[in-house]
C-alpha positions in Angstrom: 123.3 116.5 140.7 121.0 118.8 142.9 122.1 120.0 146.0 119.1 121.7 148.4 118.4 122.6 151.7 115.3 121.3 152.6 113.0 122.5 155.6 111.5 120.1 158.1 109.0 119.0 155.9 111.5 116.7 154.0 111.5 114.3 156.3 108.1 113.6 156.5 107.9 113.5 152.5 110.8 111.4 152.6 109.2 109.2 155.5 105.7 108.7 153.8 107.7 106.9 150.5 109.9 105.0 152.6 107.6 102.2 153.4 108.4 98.6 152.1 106.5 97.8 148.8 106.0 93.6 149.1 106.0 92.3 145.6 107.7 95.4 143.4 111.6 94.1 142.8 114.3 96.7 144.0 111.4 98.3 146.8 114.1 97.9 149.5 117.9 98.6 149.9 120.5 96.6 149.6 120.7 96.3 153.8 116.9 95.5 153.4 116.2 99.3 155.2 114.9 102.3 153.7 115.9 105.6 154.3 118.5 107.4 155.5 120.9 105.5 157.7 120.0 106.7 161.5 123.2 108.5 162.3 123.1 110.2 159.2 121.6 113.4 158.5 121.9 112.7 154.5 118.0 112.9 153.0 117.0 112.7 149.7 113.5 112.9 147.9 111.6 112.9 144.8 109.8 115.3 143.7 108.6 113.3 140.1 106.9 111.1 139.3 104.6 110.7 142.3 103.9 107.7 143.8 100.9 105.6 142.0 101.2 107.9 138.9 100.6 106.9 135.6 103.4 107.9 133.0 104.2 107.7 128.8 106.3 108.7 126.6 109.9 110.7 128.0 109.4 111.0 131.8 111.8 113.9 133.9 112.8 112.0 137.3 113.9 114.5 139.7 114.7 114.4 143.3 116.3 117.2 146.3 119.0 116.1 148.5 119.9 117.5 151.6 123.1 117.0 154.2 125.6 116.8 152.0 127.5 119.1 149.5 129.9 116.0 148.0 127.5 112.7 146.7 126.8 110.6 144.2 123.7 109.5 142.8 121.9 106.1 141.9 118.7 105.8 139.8 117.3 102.3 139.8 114.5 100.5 138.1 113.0 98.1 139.5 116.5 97.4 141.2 118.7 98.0 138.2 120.5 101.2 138.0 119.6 103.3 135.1 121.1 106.9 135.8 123.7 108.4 137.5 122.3 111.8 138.3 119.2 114.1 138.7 117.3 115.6 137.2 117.2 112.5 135.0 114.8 111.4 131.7 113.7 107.9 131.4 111.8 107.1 128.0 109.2 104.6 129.0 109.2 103.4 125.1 111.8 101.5 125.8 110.3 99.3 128.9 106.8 97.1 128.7 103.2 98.4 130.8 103.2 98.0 133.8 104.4 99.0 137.2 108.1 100.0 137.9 110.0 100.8 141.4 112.0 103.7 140.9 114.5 104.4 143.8 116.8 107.5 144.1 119.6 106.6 146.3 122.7 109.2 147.3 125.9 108.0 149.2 128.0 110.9 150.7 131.2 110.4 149.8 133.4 111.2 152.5 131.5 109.4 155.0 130.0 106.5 152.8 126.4 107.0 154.3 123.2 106.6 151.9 119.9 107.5 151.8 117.3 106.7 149.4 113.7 107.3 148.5 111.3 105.3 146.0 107.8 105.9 144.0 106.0 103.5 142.2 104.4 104.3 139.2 102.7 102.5 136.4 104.0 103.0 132.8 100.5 103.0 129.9 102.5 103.7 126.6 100.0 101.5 124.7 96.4 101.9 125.6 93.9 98.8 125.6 92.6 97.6 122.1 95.5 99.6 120.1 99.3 98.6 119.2 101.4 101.7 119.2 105.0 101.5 117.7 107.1 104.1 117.6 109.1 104.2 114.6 112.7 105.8 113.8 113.4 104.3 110.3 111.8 102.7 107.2 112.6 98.9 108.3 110.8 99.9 111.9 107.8 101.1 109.6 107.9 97.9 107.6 108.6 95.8 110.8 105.4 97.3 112.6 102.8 96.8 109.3 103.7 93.4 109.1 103.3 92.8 112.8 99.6 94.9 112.4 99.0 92.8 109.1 95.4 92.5 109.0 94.6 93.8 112.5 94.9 97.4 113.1 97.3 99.5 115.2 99.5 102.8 115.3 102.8 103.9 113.9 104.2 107.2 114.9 107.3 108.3 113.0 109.5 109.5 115.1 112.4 110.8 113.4 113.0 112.4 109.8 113.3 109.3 107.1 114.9 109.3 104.1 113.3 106.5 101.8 115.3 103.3 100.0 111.5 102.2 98.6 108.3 103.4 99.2 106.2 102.7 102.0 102.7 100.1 101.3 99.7 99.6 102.8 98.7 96.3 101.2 97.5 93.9 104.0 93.9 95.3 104.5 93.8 96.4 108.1 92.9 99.6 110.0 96.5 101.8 110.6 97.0 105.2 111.7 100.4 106.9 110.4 101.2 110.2 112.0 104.7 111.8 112.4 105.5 112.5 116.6 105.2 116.0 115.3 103.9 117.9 111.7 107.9 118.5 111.3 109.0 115.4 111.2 109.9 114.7 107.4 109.6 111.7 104.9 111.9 112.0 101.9 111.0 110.4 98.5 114.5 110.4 97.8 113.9 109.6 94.2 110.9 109.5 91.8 108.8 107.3 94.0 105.8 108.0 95.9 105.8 108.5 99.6 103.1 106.5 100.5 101.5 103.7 98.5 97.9 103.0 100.0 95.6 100.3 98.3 94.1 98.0 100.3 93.4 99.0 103.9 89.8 98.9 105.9 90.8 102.7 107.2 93.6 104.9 107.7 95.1 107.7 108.6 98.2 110.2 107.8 98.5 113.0 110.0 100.9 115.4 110.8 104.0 114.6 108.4 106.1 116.8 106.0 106.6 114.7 102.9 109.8 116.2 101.1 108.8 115.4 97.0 111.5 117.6 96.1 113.3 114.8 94.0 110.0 113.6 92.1 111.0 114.3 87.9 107.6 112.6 86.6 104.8 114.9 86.4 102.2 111.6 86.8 104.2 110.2 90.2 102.3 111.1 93.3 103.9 111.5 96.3 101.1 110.4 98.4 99.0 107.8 96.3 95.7 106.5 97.5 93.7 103.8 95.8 91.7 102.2 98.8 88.0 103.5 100.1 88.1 105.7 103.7 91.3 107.0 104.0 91.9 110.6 105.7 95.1 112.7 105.0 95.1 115.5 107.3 97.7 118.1 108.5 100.4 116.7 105.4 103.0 119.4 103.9 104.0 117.9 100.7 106.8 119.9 99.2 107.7 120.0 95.7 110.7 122.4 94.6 110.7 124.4 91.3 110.8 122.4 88.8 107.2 121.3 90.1 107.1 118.1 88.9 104.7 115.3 90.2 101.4 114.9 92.2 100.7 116.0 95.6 97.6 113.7 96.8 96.4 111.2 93.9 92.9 110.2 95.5 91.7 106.9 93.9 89.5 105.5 96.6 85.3 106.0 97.5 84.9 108.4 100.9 88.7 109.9 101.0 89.1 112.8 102.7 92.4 115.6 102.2 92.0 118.0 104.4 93.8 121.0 106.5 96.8 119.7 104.6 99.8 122.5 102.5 101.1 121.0 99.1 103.4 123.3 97.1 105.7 123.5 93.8 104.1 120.5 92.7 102.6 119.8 88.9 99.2 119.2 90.7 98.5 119.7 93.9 95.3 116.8 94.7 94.0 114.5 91.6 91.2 113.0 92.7 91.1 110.2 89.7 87.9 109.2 87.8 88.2 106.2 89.8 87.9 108.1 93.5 84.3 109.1 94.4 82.4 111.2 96.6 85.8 112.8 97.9 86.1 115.8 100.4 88.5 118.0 99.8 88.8 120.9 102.6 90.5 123.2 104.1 93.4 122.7 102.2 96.4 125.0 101.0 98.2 124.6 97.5 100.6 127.1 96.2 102.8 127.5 92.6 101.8 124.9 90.9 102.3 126.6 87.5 105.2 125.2 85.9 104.9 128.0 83.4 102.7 126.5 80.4 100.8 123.8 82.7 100.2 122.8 86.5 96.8 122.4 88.4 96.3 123.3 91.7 93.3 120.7 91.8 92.1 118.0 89.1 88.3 116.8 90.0 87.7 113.9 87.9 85.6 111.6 90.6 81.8 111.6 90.6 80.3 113.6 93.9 83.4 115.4 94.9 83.2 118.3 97.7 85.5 120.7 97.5 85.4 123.4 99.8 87.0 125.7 101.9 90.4 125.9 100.5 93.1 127.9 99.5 95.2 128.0 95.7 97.5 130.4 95.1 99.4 131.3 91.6 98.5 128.3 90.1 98.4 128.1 86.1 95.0 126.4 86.6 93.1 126.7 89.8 90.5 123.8 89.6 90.2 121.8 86.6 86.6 119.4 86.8 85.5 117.2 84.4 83.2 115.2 86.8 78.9 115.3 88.0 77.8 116.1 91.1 80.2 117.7 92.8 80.6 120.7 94.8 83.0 123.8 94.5 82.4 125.8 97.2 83.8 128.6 99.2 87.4 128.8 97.8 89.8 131.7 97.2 91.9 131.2 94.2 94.2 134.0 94.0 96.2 135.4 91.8 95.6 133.1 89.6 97.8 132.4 86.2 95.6 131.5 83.5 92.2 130.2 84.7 90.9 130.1 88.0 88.0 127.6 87.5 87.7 125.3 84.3 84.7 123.1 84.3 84.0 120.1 82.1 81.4 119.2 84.9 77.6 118.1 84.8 75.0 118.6 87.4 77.1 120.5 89.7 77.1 123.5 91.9 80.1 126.0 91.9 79.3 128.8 94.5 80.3 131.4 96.9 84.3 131.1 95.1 86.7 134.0 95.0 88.9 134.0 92.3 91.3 136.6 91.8 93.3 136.7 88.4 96.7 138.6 87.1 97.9 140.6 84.3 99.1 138.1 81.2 100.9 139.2 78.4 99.9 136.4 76.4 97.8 135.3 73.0 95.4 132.9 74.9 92.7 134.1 76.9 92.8 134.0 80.9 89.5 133.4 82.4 88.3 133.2 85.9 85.6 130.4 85.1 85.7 128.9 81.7 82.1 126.5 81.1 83.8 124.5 78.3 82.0 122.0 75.5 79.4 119.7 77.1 79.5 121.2 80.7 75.6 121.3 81.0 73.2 121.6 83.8 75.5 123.4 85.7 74.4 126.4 88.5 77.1 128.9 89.3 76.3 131.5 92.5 77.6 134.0 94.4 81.0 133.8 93.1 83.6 136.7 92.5 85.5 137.2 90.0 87.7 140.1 89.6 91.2 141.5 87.9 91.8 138.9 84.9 93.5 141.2 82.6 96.0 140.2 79.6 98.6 142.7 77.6 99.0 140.9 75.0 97.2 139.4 72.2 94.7 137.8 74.5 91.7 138.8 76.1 91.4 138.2 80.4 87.3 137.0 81.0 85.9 137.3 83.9 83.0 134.2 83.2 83.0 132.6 79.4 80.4 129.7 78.1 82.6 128.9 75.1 80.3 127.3 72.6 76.4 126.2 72.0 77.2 122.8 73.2 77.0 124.5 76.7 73.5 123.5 77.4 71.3 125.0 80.7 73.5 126.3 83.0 72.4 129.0 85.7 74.2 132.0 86.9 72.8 133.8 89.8 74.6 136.5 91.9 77.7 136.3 90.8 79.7 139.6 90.7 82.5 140.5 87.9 84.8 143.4 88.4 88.0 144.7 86.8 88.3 142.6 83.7 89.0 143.0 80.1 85.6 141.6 79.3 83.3 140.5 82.6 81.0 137.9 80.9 81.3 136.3 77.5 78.0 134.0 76.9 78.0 131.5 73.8 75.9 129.1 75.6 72.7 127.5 75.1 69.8 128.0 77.4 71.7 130.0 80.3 69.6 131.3 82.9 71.2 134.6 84.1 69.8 136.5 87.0 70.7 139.2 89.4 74.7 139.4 88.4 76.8 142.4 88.5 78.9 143.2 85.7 81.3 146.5 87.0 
C-alpha cells in the first residue's frame, strides 16, 4: 500500500479519469459511479500507466491515496481483480492485444467508503506481421517452431534451459532466436549440440550463453549450422578445460558469426568446406589449446572474410586450407604454436598481429607458416613478433616450407623478436619493403 497526502490538484487528476468509458468491461463501479463516494474525503489516483498508453512486456501499476491511513486495495482488469496492492506489476505476456480497463479502487476500512480511479491503455506485445513467443522451457521452444512451421516469427528465451534433446530448425521458415538477455543460458547437458539449424529461409541467434561445458567429442558443435543466411551474433559459448568440441560449425552459403565469445573449446568457428563466402567478425575466442591440438579458427569454405577478431592462447590461431578468402585485421596473441597456418590459394592475409610465446619444444612455432601447395597467395602489413622456442625447436617469425610454395607476395610486413624472422623455401616469392628486426 501507499499512503500520501495529496494537494488540491488530486482531485482534478482524479476527476479527469473518472469519466464513464461506454464499451471497456469493468469502466464503472459496482454502484455504477465513479469516484469517491460524496461524503467521503477518501481519493485515490494513478500515477501509471496513463490513460491511452501503449504498454509491453512487465508493466509497474502505481497509484496515491489520500484520506485515509487504514485501506485496502483492489486492482481490476477489465473488471476482474488482479492485485491486492500498489505499487503492483502486471505482465502483459500473459493477456492478448488489445485495450484493457484498469481500475484502482480503495475502501477505508473503518468506515467502508471507496473510491476508485481508472486508465485505459492498450497492450502491443506482438507487433503486426511478427509472432512473438516468449519462451521459458525447451517444450515452449518446440511448441512455438511448430506453430511458426514454415511462416516466420520470434522466440525469446526467457529463462536459463537445461536441454533433454537438442533444439532443430528443420521446417524452412524465417525465425529469430534471442535469449530476453545475453545471460540467459542454454545447457547442452550432454554431448549434443545446442542448436541444430539446416533448413531455414533466415535466422537469427542473438544474445544467448550456450553452456558446452559437458561436450566429450572434439567433432560435436555446440551450435551447428548447415542452411544458407543465418547470423549468430552476441553468443558466449563456453567450453571448460578439457576443451572438447566445436564452438560455431558453419556449413551454410552467406553465414555470418559475429561479435560473439567462444572459449575452452577444441575449435572455436569451423567454417566446413561445405559453408561459403562466410563472414566471420568481430569475434572473441580464447584457450583453445588442448595442449598438443585446438584451433581457434578452421577456414575450409571458399570466399571466407575473416576480420576483425580476437584469438587468444590458442595452439593454432587460424588454420585455412580454402581460395579466396580474406584474413584481415586480427590480433592473435600469445599464441601457442602457430598463429596463422595457410593451406590457402588466391587469398589475401593482411594488416594481422600475431604475437607468439616462448616453447620449450622440438617442433618449430611459427607466426605464419605458407605450407605445400599454398600458391598465389599476398601477405601485407602483418606483424609478427616474439615466437621464441627453448628447446629443440626453432620459433619463425614467417616460413614458406618447401618449393611447392609457388608465387606468393609479401609486402610490408614487419618481424621482430624471433628466433629466425623469415625462413623462405618458396618458389617465386615476391618480397618487398619488409622489416626484419
Amino acid at each position: 500500500m501507499i499512503v500520501g497526502l495529496l494537494g488540491a490538484g488530486l482531485g482534478a487528476y482524479s476527476a479527469f479519469f473518472q469519466q464513464p468509458l461506454a464499451g471497456i468491461p469493468g469502466a464503472d463501479g459496482e454502484d455504477g459511479k465513479d469516484g469517491a463516494d460524496a461524503t467521503s474525503t477518501l481519493v485515490v489516483g494513478i500515477l501509471d500507466p496513463d490513460q491511452g498508453e501503449t504498454v509491453a512486456g512487465s508493466v509497474v501499476i502505481r497509484a496515491l491515496v489520500a484520506g485515509s491511513d487504514n485501506y485496502t486495495v483492489s486492482i481490476m482488469r477489465n473488471g476482474s481483480q488482479v492485485g491486492t496492492s500498489v505499487p503492483f506489476v502486471w505482465n502483459t505476456l500473459g493477456v492478448s492485444d488489445g485495450d484493457y480497463n484498469i481500475t484502482v479502487r480503495v475502501t477505508d476500512v473503518p468506515s467502508g467508503k471507496r473510491s476508485q480511479d481508472q486508465v485505459v491503455c492498450g497492450v502491443l506485445n506482438n507487433p503486426v506481421n511478427e509472432r512473438v513467443h516468449y519462451c521459458a522451457s525447451q517444450a515452449a521452444i518446440s511448441l512455438a517452431l511448430s506453430n511458426i512451421g514454415a511462416g516466420s516469427g520470434t522466440i525469446v528465451i526467457t529463462e536459463d534451459i537445461t536441454l533433454t534433446s537438442s533444439i532443430t530448425i528443420t521446417a524452412g521458415g524465417s525465425y529469430i532466436v534471442r535469449g530476453v538477455a545475453p545471460s540467459v543460458v542454454v545447457d547442452c547437458n550432454a554431448n549434443r549440440m545446442a542448436f541444430s539449424i539446416t533448413a531455414c529461409s533466415s535466422f537469427l541467434l542473438q544474445d544467448l550463453t550456450i553452456d558446452a561445458s559437458d561436450l566429450t567429442s572434439d567433432t560435436t558443435s555446440a551450435i551447428y549450422i548447415n542452411a544458407p543466411d543465418v547470423r549468430v551474433e552476441n553468443v558466449r559459448v563456453l567450453g571448460d578445460a578439457q576443451r572438447h568440441g566445436r564452438g560455431i560449425y558453419i556449413g551454410g552459403t552467406g553465414v555470418w558469426v559475429i561479435d560473439c565469445q567462444i572459449e575452452e573449446m577444441f575449435i572455436g568457428i569451423y567454417d566446413s568446406a561445405s559453408g561459403t563466402s562466410a563472414h566471420i567478425s568481430g569475434n572473441t575466442i580464447i584457450d583453445c589449446d588442448s595442449g598438443t591440438a585446438g584451433q581457434g579458427m578452421n577456414i575450409l569454405g571458399t570466399g571466407t572474410i575473416c576480420e576483425g577478431n580476437y584469438i587468444e592462447t590458442c595452439h593454432t590461431g587460424v588454420f585455412i586450407n580454402s581460395q579466396y578468402c580474406v584474413v584481415s585485421d586480427n590480433i592473435l596473441f600469445q599464441v601457442v604454436q602457430e598463429g596463422i597456418y595457410s593451406y590457402a590459394m588466391n587469398s589475401t592475409f593482411c594488416g594481422n598481429v600475431i604475437v607468439g610465446t616462448t616453447l620449450s619444444s622440438a617442433s618449430n612455432n611459427s607466426g605464419i607458416i605458407v605450407a605445400s601447395g599454398s600458391d598465389y597467395n599476398m601477405f601485407s602489413g602483418n606483424l609478427v613478433r616474439d615466437f621464441k622456442n627453448a628447446g629443440a625447436g626453432t620459433g619463425i617469425g614467417i616460413i614458406i616450407v618447401d618449393a611447392s610454395c609457388d608465387e606468393n607476395a609479401f609486402v610490408g610486413n614487419t618481424m621482430l623478436f624471433n628466433d629466425v624472422n623469415y625462413s623462405n623455401s618458396g618458389t617465386n616469392t615476391y618480397l618487398t619493403g619488409n622489416n626484419y628486426s
